[in-house]
N, C-alpha and C positions, 0 to 999 in steps of 0.2 A: 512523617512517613517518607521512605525514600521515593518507591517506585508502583506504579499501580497497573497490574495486567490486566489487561479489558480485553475479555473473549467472548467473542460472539457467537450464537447459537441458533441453529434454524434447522432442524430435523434432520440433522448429520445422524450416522451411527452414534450411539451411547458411546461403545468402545473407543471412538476415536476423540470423544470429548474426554473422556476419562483418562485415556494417555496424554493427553493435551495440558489437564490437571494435573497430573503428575511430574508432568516432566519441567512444569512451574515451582511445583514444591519442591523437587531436587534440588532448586539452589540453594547454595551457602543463604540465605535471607531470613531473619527473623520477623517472627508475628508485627512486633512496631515498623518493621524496614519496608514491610511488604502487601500487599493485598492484591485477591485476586476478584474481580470481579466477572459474574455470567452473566451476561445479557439474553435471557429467551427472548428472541423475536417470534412470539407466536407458533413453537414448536406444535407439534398434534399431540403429542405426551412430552410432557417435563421429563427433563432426563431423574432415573432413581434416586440418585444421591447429589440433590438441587441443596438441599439444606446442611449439604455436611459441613462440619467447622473448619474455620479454616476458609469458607468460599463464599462469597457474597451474592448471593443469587436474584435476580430481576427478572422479571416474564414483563412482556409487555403485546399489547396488539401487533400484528404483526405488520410491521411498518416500512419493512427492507435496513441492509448494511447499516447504509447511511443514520436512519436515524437511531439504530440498537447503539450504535459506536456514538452517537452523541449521547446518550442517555448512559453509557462507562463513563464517558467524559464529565458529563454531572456529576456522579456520585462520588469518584473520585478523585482521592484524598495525597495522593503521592508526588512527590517535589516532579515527577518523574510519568512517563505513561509511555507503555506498550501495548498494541494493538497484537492482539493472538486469534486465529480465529480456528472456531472446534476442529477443525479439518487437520489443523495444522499442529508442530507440536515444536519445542526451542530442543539444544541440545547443552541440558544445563552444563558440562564442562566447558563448551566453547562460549556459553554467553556469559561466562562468569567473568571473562577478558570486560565482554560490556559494561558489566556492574563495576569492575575496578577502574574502568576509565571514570565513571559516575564518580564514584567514589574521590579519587584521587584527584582529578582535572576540572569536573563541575560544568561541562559544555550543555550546551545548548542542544547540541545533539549528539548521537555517537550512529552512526551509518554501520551497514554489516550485509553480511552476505546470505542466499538462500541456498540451498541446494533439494535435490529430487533422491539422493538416493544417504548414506549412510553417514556421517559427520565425524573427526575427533578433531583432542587439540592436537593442537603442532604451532608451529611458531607464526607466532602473529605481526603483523607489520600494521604501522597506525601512520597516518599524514593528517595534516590539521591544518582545517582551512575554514572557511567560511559558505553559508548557502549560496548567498548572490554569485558567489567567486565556483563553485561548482558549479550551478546553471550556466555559467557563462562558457567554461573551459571542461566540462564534464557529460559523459552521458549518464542519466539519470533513469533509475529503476524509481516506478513511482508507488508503488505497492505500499501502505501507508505501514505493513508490519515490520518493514525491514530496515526501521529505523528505533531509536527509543529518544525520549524527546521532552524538554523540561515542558510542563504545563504550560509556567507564565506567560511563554512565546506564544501559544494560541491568540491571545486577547479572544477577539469576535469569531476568529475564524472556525468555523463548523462543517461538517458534511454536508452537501446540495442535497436534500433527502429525491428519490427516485431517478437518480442515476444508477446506471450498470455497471460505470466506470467512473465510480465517484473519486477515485484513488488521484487519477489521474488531474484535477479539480483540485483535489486539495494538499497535495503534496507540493507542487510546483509554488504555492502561495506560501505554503510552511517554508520553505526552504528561501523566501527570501527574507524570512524574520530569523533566522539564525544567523546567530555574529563568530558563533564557534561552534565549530562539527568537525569531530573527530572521525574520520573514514577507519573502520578497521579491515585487515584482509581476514575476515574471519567469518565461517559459515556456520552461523549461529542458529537458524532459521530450518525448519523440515517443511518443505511444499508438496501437498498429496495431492496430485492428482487423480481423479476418481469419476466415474459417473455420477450422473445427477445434478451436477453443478451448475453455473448458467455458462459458464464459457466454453462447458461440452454440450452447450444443446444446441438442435439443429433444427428449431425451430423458428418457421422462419419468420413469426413475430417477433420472436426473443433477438434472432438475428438483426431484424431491422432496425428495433430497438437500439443493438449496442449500438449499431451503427449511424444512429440517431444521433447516441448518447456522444460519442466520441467527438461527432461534428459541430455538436452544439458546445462541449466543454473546448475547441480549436477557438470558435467566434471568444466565448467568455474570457478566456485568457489571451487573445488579442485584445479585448475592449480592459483591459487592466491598463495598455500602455504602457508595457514594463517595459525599455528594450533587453533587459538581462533575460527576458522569456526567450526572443527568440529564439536561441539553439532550440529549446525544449518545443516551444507552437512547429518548428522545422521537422524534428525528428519524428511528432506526435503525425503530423501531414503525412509522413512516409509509413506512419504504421497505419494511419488509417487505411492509405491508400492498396496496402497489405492485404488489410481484414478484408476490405469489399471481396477482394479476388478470393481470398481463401474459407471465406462463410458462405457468398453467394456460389462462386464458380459462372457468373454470370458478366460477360462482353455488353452487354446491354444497361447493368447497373453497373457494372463497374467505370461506362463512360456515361449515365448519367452524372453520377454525382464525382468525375473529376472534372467533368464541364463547370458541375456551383462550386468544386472548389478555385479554378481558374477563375472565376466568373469574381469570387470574392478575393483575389488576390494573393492567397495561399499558394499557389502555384504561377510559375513556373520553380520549381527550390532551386536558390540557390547554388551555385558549387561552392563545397564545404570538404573538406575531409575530416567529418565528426567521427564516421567510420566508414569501413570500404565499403558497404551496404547501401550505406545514405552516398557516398561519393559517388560510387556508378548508377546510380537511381538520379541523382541529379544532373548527372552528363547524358542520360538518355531519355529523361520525364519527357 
C-alpha cells in the first residue's frame, strides 16, 4: 500500500469530518494505494458513517492528539503516512503534485504548504534537500500534517502522549532521520480555524498548560545535543517568548518565566537573521 491517511477525531462537527473524508477520496488513488484511517479519541457520539467502506474506523478512550495519532500509526499499513486531522481537509488537485513526487522520486519526505482560505493548482516549484540540512539553513513549520512521510523513518519515534504542542516534540526529531525531502511550493493543506479548539481557548489552565508544554519540549530538544537543533530550540524561544505576551497579557508572567528562561541559558538569542522578526527580537531581547 502506498499511503496511509491517519485522521483524528474528537467531537469536531460531523460535517467537517465528512468533507475531510471526502476530499481524501478525491484523489486519483486506488483501494490497494490507499487507506484511510479515523481515529475516535473518545468523541461523545461516533460520527454516523464510522463504518462506511472505504474508511477504517478506531474509537478509543479518550487519550488526547498524541496518542489517537500513535494508534493510526499502529494500524497502519502504507509505504507512506499522512497526518489529517477532522477539522481539516487536503485539496486533492494540489496534493496530487505530492503523490507524484511519491510516486516518481521515493523521498523520505515531500514538505507542502497550508493555507486558511481557498487553494488551486498552478505551477509548482520543488528543491530537494535533506532534514538535518533544512533545520540547519530553514525555518520550519512544525505542524506534523504538513508533511507526508515514509513510515520506516519513524523507527522508535512516537508522540509524547499529553502535550499541547506535541508537534512541536516531534517533528524537529523526524526531520533529522530524513536523508531526502522534497520541499514543494504547493498549498496542499486547508487549516480551519474555529472555536472550540484548544489554541482558541482562554482558559487559563489550558493557557498555562501550553505554556508549560512549549517550555518543557525547549529543555527536551536541548537535552538531545543535536547542534543541527539549534536554529529550531532559537526560533521555538522567540515564539515562546510571544505566546506568554499574547495568552497572558501579563508584565508579571511574562518576566517571570523570561528570568528561567535566562536562568537556563536559552536566552540572551543570539543575533541571527533567520528572519527579520527573530533579528530585531535578538538585537533588543
Amino acid at each position: 500500500m502506498l499511503i496511509s491517511f491517519i485522521v483524528t477525531y474528537h467531537n469536531e462537527p460531523e460535517a467537517f469530518l465528512q468533507t475531510c473524508i471526502e476530499s481524501i477520496q478525491a484523489l486519483r488513488l486506488s483501494p490497494e494505494e490507499a487507506e484511510i484511517i479515523v481515529v475516535d479519541d473518545g468523541s461523545e457520539v461516533p460520527p454516523t458513517f464510522a463504518g462506511r467502506e472505504g474508511i477504517r474506523y478506531i474509537r478509543q478512550e479518550q487519550a488526547g492528539l498524541s496518542v489517537a495519532r500513535n494508534t493510526g500509526i499502529k494500524y497502519s499499513q502504507g509505504q507512506y503516512l499522512q497526518f489529517v486531522d477532522a477539522d481539516d481537509y487536503i485539496f486533492p488537485t494540489v496534493y496530487e503534485a505530492i503523490l507524484e513526487q511519491i510516486r516518481s522520486n521515493n523521498p523520505d519526505m515531500v514538505l507542502f504548504k497550508m493555507t486558511k482560505k481557498a487553494s488551486k493548482t498552478s505551477k509548482i516549484t520543488s528543491k530537494n534537500t535533506s532534514g538535518p540540512y533544512f533545520l540547519q539553513h530553514r525555518n520550519l513549520r512544525a505542524a506534523a500534517w504538513g508533511y507526508a512521510f515514509k513510515r520506516k523513518i519513524l523507527g522508535d519515534l512516537r508522540f509524547r502522549p499529553g502535550l499541547l504542542h506535541e508537534d512541536e516534540l516531534f517533528t524537529p526529531q523526524l526531520f533529522m532521520r530524513v536523508k531526502s525531502l522534497v520541499e514543494l511550493d504547493a498549498k496542499a493543506y486547508f487549516y480551519r480555524q474555529h472555536d472550540g479548539t484548544i489554541t482558541h481557548s482562554s482558559s487559563k489552565v489550558i493557557v498555562q498548560n501550553r505554556l508549560d508544554d512549549i517550555h518543557f519540549i525547549l529543555n527536551e530538544l536541548r537535552s538531545l545535543n543535536e547542534p543541527i537543533l539549534k536554529r529550531r530550540i532559537r526560533q521555538l524561544t522567540l515564539d515562546y517568548l510571544q505566546k506568554i505576551w499574547t495568552l497572558t497579557h501579563s508584565f508579571r508572567e511574562f518576566r517571570r518565566r523570561k528570568k528561567e528562561l535566562r536562568k537556563e541559558g536559552f536566552l540572551p538569542l543570539p543575533v541571527r537573521f533567520y528572519s527579520m522578526r527573530y533579528f530585531l527580537a535578538s538585537l533588543f531581547e
